[in-house]
Residue frames as qw, qx, qy, qz and C-alpha x, y, z in Angstrom:
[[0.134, 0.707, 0.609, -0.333, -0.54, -20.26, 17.23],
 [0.327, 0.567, 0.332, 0.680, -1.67, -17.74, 14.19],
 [0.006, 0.688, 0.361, -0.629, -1.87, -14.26, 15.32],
 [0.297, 0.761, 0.551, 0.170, -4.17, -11.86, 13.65],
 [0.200, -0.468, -0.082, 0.857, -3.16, -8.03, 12.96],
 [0.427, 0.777, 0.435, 0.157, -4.93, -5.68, 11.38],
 [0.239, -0.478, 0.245, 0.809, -3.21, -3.13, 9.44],
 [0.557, 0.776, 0.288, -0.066, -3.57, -1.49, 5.69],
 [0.794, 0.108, 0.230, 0.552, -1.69, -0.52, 2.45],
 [0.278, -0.455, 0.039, 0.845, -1.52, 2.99, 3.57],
 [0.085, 0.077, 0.425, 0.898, -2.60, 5.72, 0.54],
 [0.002, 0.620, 0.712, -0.331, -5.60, 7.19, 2.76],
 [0.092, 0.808, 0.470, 0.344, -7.81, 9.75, 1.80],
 [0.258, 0.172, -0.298, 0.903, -6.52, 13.36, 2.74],
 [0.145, -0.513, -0.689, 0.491, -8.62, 14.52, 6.19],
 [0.034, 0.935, 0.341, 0.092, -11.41, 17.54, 5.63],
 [0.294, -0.912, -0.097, 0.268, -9.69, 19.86, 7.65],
 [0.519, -0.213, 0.638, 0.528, -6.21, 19.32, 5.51],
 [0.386, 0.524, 0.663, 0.370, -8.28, 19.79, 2.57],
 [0.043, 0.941, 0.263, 0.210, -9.80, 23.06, 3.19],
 [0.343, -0.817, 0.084, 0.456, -6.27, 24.36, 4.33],
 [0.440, -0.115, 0.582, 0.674, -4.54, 23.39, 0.98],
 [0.287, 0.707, 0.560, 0.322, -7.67, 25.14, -0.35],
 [0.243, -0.929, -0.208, 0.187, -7.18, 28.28, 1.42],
 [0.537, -0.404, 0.391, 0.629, -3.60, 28.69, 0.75],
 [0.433, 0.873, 0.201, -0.097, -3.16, 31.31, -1.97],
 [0.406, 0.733, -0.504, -0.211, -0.42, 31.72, -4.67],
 [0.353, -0.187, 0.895, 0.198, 0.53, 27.83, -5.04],
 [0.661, 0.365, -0.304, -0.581, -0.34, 26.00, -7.99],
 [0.988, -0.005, -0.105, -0.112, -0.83, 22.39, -8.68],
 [0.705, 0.261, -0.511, 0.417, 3.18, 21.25, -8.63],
 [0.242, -0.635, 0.486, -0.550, 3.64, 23.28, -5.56],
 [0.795, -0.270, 0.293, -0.459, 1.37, 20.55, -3.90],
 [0.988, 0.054, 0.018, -0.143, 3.23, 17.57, -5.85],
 [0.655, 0.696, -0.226, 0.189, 6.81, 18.38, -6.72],
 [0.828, -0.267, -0.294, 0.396, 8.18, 16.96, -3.37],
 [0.482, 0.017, -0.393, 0.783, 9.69, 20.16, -2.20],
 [0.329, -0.846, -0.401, -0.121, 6.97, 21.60, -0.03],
 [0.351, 0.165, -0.426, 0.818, 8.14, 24.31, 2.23],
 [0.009, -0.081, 0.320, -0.944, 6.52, 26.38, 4.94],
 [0.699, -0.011, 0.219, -0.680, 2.48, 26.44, 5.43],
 [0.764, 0.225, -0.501, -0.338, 2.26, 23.57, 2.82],
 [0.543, 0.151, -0.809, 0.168, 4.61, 21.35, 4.77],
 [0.249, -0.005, 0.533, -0.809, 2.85, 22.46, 7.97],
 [0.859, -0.005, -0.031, -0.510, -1.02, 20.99, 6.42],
 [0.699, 0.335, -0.624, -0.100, 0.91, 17.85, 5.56],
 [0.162, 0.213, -0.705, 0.657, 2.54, 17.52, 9.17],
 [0.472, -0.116, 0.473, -0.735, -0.75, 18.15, 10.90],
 [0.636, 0.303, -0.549, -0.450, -2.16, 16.01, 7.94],
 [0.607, 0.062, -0.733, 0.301, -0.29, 12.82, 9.31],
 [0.111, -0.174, 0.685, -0.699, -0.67, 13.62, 12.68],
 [0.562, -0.021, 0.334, -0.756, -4.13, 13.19, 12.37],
 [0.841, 0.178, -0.409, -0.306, -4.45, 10.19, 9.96],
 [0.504, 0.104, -0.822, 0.245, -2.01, 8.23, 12.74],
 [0.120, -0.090, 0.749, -0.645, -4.31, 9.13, 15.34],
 [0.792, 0.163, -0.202, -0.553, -7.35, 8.17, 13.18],
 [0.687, 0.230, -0.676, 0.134, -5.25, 4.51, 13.35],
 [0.209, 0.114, -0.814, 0.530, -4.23, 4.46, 16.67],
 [0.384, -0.181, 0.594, -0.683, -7.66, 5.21, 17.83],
 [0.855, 0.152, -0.226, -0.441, -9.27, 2.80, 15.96],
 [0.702, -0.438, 0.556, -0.083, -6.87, 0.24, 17.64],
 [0.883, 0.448, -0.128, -0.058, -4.96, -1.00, 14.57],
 [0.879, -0.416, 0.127, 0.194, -2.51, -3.25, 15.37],
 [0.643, -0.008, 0.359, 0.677, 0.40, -1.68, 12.24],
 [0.087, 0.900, 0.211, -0.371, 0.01, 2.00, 12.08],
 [0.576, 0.263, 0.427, 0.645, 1.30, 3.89, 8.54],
 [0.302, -0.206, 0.087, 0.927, 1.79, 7.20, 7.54],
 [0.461, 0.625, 0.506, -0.375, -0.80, 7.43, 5.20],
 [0.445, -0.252, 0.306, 0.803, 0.94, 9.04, 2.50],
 [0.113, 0.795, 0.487, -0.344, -0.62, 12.24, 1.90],
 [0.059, 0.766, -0.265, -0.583, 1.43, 13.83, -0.32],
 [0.446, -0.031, 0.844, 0.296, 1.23, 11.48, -2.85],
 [0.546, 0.630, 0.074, -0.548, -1.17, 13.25, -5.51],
 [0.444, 0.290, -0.779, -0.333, 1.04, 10.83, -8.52],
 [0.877, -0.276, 0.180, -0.350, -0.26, 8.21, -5.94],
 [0.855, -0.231, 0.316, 0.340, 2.25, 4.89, -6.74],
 [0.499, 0.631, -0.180, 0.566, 4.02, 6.89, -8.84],
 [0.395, -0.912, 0.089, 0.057, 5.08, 9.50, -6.11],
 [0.495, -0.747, 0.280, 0.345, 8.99, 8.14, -5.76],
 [0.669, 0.264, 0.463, 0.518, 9.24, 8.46, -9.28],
 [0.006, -0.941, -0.292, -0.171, 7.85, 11.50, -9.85],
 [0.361, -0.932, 0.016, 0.029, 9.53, 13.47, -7.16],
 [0.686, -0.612, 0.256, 0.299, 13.02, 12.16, -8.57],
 [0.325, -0.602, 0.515, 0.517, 15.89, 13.76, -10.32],
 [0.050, -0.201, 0.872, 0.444, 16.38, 11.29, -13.18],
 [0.284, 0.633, 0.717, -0.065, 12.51, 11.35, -13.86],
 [0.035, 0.144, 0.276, 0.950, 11.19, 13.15, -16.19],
 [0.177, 0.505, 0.728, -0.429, 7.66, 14.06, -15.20],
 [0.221, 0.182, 0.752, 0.593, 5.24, 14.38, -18.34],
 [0.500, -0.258, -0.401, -0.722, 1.65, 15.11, -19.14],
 [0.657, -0.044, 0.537, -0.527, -1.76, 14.00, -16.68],
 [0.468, 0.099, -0.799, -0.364, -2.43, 10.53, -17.88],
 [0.866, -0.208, -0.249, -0.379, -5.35, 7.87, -16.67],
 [0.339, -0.491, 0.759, -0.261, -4.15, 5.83, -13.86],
 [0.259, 0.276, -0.822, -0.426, -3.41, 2.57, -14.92],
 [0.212, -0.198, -0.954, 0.079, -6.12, 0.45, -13.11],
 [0.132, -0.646, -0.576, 0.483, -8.84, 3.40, -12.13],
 [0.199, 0.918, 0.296, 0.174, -10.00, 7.13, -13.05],
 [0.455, -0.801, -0.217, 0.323, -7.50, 8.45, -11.36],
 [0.664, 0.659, -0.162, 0.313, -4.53, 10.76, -13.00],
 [0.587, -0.595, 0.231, 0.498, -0.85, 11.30, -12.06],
 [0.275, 0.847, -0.347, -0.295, 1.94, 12.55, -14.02],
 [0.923, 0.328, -0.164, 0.119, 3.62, 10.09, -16.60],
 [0.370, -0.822, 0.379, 0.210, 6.93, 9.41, -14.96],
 [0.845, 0.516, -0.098, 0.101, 9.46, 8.74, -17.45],
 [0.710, -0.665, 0.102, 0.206, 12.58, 7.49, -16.48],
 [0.333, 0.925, -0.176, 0.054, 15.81, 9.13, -17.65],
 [0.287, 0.577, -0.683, 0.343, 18.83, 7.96, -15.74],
 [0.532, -0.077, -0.827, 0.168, 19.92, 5.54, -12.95],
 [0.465, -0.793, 0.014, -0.393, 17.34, 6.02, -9.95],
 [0.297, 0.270, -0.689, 0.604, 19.60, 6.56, -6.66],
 [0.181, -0.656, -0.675, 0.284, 18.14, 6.83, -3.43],
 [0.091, 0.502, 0.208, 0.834, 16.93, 10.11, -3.07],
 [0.130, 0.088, -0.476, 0.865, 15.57, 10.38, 0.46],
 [0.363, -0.243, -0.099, -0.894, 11.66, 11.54, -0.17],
 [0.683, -0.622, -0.195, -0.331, 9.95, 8.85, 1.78],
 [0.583, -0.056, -0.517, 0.624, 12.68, 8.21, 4.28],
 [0.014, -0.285, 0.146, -0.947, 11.94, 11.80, 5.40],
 [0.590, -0.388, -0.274, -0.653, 8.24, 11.56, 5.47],
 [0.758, -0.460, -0.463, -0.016, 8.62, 8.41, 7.88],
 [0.215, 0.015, -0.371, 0.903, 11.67, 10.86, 9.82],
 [0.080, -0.059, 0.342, -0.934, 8.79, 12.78, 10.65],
 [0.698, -0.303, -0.406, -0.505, 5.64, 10.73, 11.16],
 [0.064, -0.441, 0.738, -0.507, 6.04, 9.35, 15.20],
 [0.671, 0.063, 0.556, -0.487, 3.78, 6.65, 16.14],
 [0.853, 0.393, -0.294, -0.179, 4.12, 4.75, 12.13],
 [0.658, -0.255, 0.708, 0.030, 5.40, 1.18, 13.40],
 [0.678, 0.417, 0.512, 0.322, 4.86, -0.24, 8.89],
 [0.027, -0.419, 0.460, 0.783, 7.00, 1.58, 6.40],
 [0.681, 0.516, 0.516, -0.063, 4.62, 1.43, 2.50],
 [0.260, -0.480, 0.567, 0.617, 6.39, 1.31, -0.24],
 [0.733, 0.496, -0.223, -0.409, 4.94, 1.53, -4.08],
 [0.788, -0.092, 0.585, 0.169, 6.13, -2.10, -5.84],
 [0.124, -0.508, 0.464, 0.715, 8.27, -2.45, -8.65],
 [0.238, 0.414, 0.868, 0.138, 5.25, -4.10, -10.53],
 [0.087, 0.911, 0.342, -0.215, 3.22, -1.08, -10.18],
 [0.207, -0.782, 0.216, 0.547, 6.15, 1.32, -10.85],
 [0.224, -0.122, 0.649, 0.716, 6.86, -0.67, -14.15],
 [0.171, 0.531, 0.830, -0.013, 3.29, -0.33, -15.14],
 [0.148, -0.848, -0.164, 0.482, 3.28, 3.19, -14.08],
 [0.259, -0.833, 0.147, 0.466, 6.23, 4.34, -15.86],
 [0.721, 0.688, -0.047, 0.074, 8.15, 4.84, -19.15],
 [0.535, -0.676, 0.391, 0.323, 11.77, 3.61, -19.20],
 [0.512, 0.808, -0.254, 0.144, 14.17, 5.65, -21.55],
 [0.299, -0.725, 0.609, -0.119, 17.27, 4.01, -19.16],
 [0.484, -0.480, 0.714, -0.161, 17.54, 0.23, -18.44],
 [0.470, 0.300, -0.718, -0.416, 15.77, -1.42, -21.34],
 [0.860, -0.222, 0.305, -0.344, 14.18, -4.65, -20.96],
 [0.380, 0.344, -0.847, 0.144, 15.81, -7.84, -19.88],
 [0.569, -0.275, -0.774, -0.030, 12.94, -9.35, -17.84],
 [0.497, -0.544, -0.137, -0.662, 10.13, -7.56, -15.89],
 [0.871, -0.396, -0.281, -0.074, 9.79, -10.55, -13.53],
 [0.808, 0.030, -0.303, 0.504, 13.34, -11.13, -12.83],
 [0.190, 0.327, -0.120, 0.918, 14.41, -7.32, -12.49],
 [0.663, -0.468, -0.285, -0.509, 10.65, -7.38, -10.24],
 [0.909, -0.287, -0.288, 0.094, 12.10, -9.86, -7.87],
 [0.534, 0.471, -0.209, 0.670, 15.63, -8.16, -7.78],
 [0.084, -0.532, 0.062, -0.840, 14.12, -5.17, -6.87],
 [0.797, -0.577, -0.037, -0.172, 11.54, -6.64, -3.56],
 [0.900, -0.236, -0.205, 0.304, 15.09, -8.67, -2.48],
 [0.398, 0.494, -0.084, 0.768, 16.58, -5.58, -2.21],
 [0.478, -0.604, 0.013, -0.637, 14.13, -4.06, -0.24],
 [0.879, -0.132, -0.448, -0.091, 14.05, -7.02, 1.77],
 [0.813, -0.224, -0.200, 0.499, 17.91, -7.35, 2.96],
 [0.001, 0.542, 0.032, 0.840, 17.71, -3.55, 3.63],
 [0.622, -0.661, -0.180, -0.379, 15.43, -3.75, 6.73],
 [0.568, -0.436, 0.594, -0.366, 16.23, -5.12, 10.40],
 [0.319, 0.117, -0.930, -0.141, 16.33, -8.81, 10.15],
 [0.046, 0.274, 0.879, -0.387, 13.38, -8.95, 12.77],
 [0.336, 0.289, 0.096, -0.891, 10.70, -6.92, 10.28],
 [0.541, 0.375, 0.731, 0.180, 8.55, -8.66, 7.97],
 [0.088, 0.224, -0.687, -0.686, 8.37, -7.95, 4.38],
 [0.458, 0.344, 0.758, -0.312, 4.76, -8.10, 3.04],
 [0.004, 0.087, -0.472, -0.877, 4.49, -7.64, -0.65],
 [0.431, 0.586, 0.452, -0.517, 0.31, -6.82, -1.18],
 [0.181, 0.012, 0.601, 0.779, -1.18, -6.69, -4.28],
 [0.341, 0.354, 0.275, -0.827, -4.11, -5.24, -5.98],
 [0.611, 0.384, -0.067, -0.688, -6.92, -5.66, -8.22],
 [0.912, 0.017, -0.210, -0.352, -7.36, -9.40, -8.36],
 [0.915, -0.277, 0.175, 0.237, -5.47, -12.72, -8.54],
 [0.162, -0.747, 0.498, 0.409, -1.79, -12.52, -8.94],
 [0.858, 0.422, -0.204, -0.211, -0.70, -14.55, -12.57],
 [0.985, 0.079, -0.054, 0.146, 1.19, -17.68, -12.51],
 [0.547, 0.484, -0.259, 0.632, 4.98, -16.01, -14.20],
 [0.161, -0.695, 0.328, -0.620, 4.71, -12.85, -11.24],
 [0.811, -0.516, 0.067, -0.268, 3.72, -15.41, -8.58],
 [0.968, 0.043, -0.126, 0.214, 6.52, -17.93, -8.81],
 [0.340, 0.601, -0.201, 0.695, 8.99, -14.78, -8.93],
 [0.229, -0.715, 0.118, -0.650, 7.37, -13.89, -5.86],
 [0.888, -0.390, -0.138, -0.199, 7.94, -16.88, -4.20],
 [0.881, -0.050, -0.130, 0.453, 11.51, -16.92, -4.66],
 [0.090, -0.826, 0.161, -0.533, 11.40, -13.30, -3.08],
 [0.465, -0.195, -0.733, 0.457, 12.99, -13.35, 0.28],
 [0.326, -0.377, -0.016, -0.867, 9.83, -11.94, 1.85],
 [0.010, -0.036, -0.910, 0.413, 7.85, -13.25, 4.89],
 [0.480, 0.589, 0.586, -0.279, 3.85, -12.66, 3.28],
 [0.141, 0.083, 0.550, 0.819, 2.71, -12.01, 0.27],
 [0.239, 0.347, 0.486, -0.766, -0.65, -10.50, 0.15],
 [0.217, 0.051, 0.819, 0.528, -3.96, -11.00, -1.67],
 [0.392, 0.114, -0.116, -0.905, -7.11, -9.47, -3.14],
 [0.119, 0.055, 0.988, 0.084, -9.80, -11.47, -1.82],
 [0.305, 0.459, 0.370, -0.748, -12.16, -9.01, -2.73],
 [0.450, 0.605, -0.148, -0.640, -11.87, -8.98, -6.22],
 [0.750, 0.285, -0.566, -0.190, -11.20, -12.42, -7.70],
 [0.649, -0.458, 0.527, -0.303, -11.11, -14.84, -4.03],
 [0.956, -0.005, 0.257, -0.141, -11.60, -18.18, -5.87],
 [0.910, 0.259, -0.157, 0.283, -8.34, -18.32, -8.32],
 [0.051, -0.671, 0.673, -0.306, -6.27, -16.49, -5.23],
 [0.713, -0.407, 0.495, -0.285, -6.98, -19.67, -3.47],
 [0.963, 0.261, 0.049, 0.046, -6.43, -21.83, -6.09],
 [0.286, 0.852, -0.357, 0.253, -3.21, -20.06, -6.35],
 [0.429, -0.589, 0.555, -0.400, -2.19, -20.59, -2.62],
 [0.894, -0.001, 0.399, -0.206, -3.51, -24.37, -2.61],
 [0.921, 0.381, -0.004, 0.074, -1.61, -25.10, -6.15],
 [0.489, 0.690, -0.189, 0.499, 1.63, -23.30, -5.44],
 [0.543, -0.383, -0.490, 0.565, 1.84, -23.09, -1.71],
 [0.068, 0.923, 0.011, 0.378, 2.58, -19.37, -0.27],
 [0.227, 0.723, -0.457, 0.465, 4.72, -17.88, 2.51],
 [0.351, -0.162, -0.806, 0.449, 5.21, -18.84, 6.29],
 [0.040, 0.520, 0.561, -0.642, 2.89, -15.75, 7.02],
 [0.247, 0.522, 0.760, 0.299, 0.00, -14.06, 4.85],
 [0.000, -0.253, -0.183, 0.950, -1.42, -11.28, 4.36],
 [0.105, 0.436, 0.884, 0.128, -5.29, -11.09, 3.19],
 [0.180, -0.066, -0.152, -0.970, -7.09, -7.83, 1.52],
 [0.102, -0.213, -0.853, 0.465, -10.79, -8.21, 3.00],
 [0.074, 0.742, 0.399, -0.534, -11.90, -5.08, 3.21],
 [0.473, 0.683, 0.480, 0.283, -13.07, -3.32, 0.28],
 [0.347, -0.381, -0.176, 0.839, -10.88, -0.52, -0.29],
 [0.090, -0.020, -0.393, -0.915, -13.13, 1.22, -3.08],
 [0.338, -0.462, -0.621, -0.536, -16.61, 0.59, -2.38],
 [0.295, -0.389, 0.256, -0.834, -18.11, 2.82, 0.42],
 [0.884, -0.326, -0.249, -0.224, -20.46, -0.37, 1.86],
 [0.236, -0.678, 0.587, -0.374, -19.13, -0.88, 5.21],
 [0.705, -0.044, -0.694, 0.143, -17.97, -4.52, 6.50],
 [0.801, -0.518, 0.006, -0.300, -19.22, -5.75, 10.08],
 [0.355, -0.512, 0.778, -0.074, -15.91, -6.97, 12.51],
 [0.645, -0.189, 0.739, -0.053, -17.49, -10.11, 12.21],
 [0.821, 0.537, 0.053, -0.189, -18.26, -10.21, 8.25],
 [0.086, -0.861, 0.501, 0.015, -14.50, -9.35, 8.26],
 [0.530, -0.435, 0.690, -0.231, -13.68, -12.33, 10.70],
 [0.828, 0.386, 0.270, -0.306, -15.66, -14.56, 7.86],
 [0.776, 0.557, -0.294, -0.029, -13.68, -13.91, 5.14],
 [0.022, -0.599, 0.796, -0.086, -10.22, -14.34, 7.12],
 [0.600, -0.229, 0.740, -0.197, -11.55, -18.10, 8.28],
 [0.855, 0.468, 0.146, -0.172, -13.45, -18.83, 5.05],
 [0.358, 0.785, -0.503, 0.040, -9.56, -18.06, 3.45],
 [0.193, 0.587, -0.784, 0.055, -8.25, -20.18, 5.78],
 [0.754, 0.101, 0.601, -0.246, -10.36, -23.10, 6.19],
 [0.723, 0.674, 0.047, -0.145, -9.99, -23.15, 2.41],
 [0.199, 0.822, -0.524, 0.103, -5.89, -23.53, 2.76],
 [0.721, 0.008, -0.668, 0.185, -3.56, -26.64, 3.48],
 [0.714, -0.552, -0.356, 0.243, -3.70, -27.65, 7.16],
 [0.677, 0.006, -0.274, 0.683, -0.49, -25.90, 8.20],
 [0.117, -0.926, -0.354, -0.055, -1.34, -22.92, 9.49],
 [0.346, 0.712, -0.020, 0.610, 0.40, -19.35, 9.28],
 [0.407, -0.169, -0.593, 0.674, 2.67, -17.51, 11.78],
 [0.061, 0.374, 0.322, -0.868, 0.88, -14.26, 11.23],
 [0.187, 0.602, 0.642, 0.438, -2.18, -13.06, 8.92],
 [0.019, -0.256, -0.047, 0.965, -2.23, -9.61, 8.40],
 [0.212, 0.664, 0.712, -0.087, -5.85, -8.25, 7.82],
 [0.092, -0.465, -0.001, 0.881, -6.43, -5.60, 5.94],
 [0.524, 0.679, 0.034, -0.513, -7.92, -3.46, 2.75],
 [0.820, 0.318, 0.384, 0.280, -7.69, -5.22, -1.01],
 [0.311, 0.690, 0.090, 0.648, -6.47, -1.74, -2.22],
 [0.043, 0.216, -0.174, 0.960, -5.52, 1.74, -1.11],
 [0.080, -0.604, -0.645, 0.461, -7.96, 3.68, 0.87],
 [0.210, -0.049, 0.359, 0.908, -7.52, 6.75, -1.50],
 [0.201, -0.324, -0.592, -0.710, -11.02, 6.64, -3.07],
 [0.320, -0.702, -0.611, 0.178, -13.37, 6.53, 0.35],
 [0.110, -0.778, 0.000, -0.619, -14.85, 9.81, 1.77],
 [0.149, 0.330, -0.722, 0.590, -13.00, 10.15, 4.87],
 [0.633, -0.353, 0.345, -0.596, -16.08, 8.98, 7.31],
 [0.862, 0.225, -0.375, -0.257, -16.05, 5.84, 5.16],
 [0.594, 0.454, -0.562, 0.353, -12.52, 5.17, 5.84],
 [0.320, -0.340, 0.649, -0.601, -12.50, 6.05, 9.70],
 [0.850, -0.026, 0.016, -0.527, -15.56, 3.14, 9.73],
 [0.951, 0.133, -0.256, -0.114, -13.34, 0.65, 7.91],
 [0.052, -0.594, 0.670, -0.442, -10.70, 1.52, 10.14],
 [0.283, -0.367, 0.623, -0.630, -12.35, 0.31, 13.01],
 [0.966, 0.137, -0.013, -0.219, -14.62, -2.77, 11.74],
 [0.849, 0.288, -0.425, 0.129, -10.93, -4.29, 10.72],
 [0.075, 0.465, -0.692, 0.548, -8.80, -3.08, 13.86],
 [0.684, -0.175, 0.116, -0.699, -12.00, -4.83, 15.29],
 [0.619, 0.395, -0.604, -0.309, -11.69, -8.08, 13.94],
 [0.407, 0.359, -0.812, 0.215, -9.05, -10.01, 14.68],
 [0.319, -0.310, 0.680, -0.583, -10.86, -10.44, 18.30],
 [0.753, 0.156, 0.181, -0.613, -13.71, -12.09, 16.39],
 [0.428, 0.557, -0.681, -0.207, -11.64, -14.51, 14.30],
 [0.940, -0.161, 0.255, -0.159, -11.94, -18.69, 15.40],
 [0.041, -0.747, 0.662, 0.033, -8.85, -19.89, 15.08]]
């Protein structure tokens, strides 16, 4: 039997009240707020910050509760940014949107370094770790270190790392954004050892399916739904639609899990928006025909 969860790819909109304290706060300047070594008040908004974006989640009854990462102002940059062997450049255009971050450029061999381990050390009630992909991160970033020797391959590496790093009873859900995934990245991702891969059926539904249908996909799924950039709210049951329309449209076999959720970040909604689409998708799953 498929079970439904709803959950999201985390990178939520920082809460009013969070806002107008990092406004209030007086002798910090812009890096203070990005340069990963908050201290005192600062790390105090942040702390309350999260507190409230996981009880925004939990009351909205979502079934895979995330951090939100709020301190993320490079946004998928962030665990470049914030590390050592980065330089961190000029504001440049985010690569897929208006937004800017700081060009991370990448200087030496990246170790761990600790900066979201921490954050989830101190976020209580986040059951889904989110993690920036190494797709995005090569997109993102300028590398003066490793040279190229194959994007895809060194792409795949990097997720099977992540992978055989966890528990052996978590799933692994690599998500993507802003349409269908191409042909070379997909195949790479299949011979990830991940348990879903995730898709944007908001922005380009008809060749993800064709994708799925010509190429197969994982044992479980993950399905972007909800619009994470366009303020029009989605009805549980419009929700429920696309998940069935997705999988009436898929070979017979049916998935262990299907993770509902946003095609993107949450980042760009005004924070009532978001609470709304919270709770239309934690909503769902009840509404879903199986």
């Amino acid at each position: 039997m498929t079970e439904v969860l709803a959950t999201t790819p985390g990178l939520f909109p920082l809460p009013d009240r969070a806002k107008s304290a990092l406004a209030d706060l007086k002798g910090h300047q812009k890096d203070d707020l990005i340069d990963g070594e908050e201290t005192g008040e600062l790390l105090e908004v942040y702390d309350r910050a999260r507190r409230d974006v996981i009880e925004i989640q939990t009351d909205a009854g979502l079934d895979r509760i995330v951090d939100g990462q709020l301190r993320w102002d490079d946004m998928l940059a962030h665990p470049l940014c914030v590390h050592d062997r980065v330089e961190t450049r000029g504001i440049v255009r985010y690569y897929d949107n208006n937004n800017f971050y700081r060009e991370p450029v990448v200087r030496g061999e990246l170790t761990y370094d600790g900066d979201i381990a921490a954050e989830l050390d101190g976020a209580a009630g986040v059951d889904q770790a989110v993690l920036p992909g190494p797709y995005s991160l090569c997109d993102l970033a300028t590398d003066e270190h490793y040279g190229d020797d194959g994007e895809d391959r060194r792409a795949s590496d990097a997720i099977d790392a992540v992978a055989g790093a966890v528990p052996v009873d978590t799933d692994v859900v690599v998500h993507t954004y802003w349409g269908a995934i191409p042909e070379k990245p997909y195949a790479h991702l299949m011979d990830a050892a991940v348990d879903a891969i995730g898709f944007d059926l908001i922005a380009d539904h008809e060749q993800t399916i064709y994708n799925i249908q010509e190429y197969g996909t994982k044992p479980s799924v993950a399905l972007g739904v909800v619009d994470g950039k366009n303020t029009l709210g989605e009805s549980p049951e419009e929700i429920a639609e696309r998940i069935e329309w997705v999988l009436d449209n898929l070979p017979a076999e049916s998935f262990e899990t299907v993770y509902a959720t946003a095609n993107t970040e949450l980042f760009y909604l005004p924070v009532n928006k978001f609470e709304a689409k919270l709770e239309a998708l934690a909503a769902a799953p009840a509404e879903v025909e199986l």
